[in-house]
Backbone as a printed PyTorch tensor [residue, N CA C, xyz], in Angstrom:
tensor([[[ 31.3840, -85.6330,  12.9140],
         [ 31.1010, -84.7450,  14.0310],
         [ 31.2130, -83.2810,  13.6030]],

        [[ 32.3440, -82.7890,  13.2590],
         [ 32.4630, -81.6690,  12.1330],
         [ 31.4610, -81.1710,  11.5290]],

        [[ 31.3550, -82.1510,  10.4280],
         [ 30.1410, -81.9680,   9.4400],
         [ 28.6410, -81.6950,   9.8710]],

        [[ 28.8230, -82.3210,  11.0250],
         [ 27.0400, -82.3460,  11.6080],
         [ 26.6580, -80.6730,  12.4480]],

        [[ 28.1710, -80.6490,  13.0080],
         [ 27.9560, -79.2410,  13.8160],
         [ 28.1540, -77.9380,  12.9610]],

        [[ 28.6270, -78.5860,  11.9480],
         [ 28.3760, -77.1420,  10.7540],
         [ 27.4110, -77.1900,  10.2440]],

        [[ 26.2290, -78.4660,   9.9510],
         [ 25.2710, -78.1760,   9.2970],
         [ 23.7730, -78.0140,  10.3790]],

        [[ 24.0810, -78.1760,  11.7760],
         [ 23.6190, -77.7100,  12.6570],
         [ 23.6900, -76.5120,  12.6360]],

        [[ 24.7270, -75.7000,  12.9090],
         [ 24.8620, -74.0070,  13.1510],
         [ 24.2970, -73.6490,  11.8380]],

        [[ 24.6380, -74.2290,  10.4590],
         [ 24.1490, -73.2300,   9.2860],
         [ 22.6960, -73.2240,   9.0970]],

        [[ 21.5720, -74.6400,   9.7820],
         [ 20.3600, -74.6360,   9.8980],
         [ 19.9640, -73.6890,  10.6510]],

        [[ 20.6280, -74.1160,  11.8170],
         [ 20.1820, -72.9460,  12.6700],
         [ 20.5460, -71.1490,  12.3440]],

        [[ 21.3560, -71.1250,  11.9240],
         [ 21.3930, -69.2640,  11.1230],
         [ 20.4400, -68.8140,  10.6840]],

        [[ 20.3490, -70.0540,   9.7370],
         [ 19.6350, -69.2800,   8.0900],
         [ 17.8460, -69.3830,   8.7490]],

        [[ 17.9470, -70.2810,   9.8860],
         [ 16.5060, -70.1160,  10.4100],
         [ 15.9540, -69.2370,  10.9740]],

        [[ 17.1770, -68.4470,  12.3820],
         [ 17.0960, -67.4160,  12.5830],
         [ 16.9770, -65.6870,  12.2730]],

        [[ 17.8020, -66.1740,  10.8940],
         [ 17.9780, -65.3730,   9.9280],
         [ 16.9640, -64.9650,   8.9650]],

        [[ 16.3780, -65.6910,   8.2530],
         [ 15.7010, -65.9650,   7.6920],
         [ 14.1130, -65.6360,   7.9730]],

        [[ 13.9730, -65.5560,   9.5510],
         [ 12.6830, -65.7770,   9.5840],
         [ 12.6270, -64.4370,  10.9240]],

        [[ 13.9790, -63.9220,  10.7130],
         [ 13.8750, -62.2600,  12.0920],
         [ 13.6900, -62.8350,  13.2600]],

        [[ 14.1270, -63.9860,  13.7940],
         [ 13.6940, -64.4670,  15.1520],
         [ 14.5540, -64.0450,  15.9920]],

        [[ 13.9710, -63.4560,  16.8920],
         [ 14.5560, -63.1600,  18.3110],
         [ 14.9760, -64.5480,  19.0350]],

        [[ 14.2770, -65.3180,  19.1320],
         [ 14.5760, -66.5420,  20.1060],
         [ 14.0130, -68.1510,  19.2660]],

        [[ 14.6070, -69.2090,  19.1920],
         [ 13.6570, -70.5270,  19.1150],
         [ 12.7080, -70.8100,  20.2780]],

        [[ 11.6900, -71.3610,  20.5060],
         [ 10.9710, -71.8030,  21.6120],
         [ 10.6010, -73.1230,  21.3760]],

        [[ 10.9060, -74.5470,  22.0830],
         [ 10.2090, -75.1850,  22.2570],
         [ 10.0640, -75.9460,  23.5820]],

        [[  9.3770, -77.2410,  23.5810],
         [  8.9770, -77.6420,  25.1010],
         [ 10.4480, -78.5760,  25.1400]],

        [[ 10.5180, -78.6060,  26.5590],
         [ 11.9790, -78.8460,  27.0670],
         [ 11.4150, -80.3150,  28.3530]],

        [[ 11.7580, -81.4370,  27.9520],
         [ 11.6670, -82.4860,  28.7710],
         [ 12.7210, -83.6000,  28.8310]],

        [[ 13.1890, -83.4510,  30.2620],
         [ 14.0960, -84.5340,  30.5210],
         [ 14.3280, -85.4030,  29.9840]],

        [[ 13.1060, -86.3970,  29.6200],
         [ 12.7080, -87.8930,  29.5080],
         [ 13.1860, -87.9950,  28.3380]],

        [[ 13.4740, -87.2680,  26.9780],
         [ 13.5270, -87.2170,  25.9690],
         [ 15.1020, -86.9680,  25.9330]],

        [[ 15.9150, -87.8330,  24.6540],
         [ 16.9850, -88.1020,  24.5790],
         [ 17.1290, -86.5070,  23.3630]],

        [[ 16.1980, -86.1700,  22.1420],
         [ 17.1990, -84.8290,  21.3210],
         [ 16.1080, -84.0590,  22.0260]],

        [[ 16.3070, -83.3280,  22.3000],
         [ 15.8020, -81.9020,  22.1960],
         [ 16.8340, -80.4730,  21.9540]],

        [[ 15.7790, -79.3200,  21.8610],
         [ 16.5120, -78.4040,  21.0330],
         [ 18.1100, -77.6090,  21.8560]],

        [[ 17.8860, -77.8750,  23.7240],
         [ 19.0730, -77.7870,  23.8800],
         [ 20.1260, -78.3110,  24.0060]],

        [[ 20.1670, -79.8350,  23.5130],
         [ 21.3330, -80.6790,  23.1770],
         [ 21.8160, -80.0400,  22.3170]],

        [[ 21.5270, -79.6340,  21.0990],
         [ 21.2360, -79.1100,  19.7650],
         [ 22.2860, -77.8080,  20.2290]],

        [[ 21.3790, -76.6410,  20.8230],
         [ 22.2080, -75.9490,  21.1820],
         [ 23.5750, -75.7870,  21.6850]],

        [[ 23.7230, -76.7460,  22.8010],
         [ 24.8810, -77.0630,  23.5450],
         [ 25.7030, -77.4110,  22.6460]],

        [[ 25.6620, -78.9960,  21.2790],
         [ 26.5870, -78.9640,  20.5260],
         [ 27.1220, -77.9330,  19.7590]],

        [[ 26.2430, -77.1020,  19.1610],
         [ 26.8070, -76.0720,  18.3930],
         [ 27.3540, -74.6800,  18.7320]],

        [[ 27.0540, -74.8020,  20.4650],
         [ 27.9160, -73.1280,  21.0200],
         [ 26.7930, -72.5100,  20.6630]],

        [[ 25.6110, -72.3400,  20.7510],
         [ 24.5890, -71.4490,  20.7140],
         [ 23.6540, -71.5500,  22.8110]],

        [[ 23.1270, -70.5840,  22.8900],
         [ 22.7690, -70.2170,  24.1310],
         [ 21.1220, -70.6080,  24.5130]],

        [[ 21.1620, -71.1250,  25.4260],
         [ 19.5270, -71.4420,  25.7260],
         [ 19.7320, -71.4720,  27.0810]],

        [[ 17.9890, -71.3570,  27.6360],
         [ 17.7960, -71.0530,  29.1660],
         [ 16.3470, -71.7310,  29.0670]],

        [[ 16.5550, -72.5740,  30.2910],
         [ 15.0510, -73.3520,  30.3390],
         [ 14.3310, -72.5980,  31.3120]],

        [[ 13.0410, -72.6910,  31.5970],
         [ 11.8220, -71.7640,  32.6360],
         [ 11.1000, -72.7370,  33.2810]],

        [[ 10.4510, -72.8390,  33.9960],
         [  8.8010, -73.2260,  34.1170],
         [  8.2220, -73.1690,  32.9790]],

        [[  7.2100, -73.6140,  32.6640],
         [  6.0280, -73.4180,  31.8080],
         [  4.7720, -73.7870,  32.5530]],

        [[  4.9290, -74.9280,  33.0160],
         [  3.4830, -75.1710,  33.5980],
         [  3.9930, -76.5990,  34.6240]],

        [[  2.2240, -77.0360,  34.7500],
         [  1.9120, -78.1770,  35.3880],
         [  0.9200, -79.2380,  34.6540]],

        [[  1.5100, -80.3420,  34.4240],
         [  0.4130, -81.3500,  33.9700],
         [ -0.8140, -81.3610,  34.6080]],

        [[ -1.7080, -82.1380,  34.3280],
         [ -2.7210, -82.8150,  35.0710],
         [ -2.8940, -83.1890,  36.0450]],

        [[ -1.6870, -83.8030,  36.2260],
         [ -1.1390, -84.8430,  38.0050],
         [ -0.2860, -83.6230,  38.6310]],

        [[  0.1630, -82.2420,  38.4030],
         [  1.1500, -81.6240,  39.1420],
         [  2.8650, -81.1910,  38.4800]],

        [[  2.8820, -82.3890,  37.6600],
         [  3.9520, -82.6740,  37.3180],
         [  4.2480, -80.9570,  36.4100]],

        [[  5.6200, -80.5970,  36.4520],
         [  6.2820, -79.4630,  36.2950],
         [  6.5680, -79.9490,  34.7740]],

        [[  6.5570, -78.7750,  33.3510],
         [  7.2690, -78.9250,  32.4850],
         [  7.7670, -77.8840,  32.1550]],

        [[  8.7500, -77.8510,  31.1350],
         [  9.6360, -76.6590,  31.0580],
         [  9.5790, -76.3860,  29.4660]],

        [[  9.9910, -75.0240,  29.3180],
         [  9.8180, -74.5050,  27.7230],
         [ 11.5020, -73.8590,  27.7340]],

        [[ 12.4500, -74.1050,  26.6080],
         [ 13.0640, -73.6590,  26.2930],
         [ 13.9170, -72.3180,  25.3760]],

        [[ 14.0920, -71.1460,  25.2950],
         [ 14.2610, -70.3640,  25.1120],
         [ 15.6270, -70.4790,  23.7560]],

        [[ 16.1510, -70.4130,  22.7870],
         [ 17.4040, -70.4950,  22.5190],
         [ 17.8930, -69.5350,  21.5910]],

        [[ 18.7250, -68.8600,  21.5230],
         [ 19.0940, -68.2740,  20.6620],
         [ 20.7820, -68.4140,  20.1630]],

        [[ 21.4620, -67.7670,  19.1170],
         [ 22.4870, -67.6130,  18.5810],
         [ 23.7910, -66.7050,  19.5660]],

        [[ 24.9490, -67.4170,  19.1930],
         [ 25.8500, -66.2680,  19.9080],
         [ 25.5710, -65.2050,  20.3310]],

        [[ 25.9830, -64.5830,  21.2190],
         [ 26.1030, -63.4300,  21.5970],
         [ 24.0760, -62.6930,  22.2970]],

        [[ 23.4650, -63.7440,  22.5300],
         [ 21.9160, -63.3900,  22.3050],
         [ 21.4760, -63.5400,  23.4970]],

        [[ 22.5760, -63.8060,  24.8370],
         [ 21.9240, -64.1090,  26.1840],
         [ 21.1620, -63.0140,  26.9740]],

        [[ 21.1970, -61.8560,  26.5290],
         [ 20.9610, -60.9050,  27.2630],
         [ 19.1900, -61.0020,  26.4620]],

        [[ 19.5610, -60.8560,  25.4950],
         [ 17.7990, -61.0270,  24.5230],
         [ 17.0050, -62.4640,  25.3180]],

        [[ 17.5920, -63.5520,  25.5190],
         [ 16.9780, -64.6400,  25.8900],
         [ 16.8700, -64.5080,  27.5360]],

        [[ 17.5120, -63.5260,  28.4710],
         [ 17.0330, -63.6460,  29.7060],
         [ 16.1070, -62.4290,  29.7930]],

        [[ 15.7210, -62.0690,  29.0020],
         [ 14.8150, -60.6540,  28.7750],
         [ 13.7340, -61.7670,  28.6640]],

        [[ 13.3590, -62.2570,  27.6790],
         [ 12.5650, -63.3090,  27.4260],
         [ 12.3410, -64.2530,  27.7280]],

        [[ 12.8450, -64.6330,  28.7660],
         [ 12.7310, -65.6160,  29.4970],
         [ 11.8900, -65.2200,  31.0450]],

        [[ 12.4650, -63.9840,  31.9030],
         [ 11.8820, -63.6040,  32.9750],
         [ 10.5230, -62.9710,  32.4130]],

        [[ 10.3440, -62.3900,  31.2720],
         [  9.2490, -61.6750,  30.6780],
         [  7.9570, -63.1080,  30.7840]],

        [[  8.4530, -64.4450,  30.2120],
         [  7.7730, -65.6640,  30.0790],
         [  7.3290, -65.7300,  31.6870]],

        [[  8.2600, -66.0180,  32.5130],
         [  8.0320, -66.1530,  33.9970],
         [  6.8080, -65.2190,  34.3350]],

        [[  7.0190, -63.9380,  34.0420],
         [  6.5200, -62.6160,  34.6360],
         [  5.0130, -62.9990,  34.3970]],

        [[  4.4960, -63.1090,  33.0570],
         [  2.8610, -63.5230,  32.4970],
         [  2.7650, -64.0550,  32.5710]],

        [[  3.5290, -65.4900,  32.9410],
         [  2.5000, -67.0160,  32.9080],
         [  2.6920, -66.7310,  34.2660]],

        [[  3.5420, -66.6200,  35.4990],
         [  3.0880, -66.7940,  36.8280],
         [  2.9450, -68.1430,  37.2200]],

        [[  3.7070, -69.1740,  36.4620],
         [  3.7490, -70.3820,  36.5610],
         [  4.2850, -71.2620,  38.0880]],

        [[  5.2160, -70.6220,  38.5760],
         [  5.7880, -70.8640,  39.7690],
         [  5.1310, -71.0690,  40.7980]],

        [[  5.4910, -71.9210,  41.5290],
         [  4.6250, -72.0120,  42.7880],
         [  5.2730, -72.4710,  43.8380]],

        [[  5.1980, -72.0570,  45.2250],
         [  5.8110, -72.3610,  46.3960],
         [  6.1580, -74.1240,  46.1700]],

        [[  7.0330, -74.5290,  47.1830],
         [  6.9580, -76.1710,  46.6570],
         [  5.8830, -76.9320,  47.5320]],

        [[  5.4230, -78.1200,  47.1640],
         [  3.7380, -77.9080,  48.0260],
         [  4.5460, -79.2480,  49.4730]],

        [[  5.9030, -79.8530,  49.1610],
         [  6.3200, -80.9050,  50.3120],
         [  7.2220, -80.4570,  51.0520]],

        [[  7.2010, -81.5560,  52.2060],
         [  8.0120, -80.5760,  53.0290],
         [  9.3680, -81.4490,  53.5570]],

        [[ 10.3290, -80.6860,  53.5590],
         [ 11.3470, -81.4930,  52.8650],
         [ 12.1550, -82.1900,  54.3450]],

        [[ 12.6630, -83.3880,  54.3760],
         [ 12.6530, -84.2620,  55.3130],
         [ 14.2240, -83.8240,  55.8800]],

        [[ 14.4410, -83.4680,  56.9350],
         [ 15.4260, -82.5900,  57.9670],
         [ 16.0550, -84.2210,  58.5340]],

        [[ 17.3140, -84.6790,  58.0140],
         [ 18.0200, -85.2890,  58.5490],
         [ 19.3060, -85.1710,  60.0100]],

        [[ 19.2430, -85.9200,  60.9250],
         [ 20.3180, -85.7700,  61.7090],
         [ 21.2810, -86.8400,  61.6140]],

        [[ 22.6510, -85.4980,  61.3970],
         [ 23.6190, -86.3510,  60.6450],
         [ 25.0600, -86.4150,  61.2050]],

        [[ 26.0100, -87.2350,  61.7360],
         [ 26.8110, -86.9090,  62.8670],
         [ 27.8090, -87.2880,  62.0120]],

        [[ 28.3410, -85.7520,  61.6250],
         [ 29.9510, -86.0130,  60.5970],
         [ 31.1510, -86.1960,  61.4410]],

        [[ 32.0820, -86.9530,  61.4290],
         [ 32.9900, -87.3180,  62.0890],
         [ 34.3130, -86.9020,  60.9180]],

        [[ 34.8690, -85.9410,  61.3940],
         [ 36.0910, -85.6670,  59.7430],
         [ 37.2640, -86.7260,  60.9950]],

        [[ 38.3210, -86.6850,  59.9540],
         [ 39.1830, -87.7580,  60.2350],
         [ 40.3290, -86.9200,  58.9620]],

        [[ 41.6970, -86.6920,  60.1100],
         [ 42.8600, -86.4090,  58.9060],
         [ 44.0670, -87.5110,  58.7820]],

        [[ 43.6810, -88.6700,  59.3280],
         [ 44.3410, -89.5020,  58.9860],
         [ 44.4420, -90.0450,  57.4400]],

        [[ 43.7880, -89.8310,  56.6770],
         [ 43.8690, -90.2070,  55.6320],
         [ 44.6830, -89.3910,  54.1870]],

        [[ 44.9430, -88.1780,  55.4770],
         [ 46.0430, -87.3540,  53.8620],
         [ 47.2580, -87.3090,  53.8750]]])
């Protein structure tokens, strides 16, 4: 576990490093067990997911943003900047079902 999260963070440096990157970017989907912010999360590095778009059928996907310690302020710059030009967002198109619900509290139980 050790070993993996040090050679995680040192990939990830020398990539960042290496190559002047402001941010990693890739596509960000639930359904999928690694993606790059598991990745992140283990190693204490910072990411922020967005909108990106809509499939074919509607369906919403998301693009991930990530960068190194201390880099959140660079990645929410770049992230609302992403929002700002793609304009991806959209009102929600259903309408959401209004339950009536009759709470009864009870302090007998403490």
């Amino acid at each position: 576990s050790g070993n993996l999260n040090k050679l995680l963070r040192n990939g990830l440096e020398e990539l960042v490093r290496k190559h002047k990157l402001d941010a990693l970017v890739t596509p960000y989907d639930l359904r999928r067990s690694s993606d790059i912010s598991t990745i992140l999360a283990i190693v204490g590095y910072s990411g922020i997911t967005v909108l990106a778009g809509y499939d074919t059928k509607g369906v919403p996907f998301d693009i991930c943003f990530g960068g190194l310690k201390g880099t959140e302020p660079k990645l929410i710059e770049i992230a609302y900047g992403f929002e700002q030009a793609t304009k991806s967002r959209k009102p929600l198109s259903f309408k959401p079902r209004i339950f009536n619900v009759k709470l009864e509290a009870s302090c007998s139980s403490f």
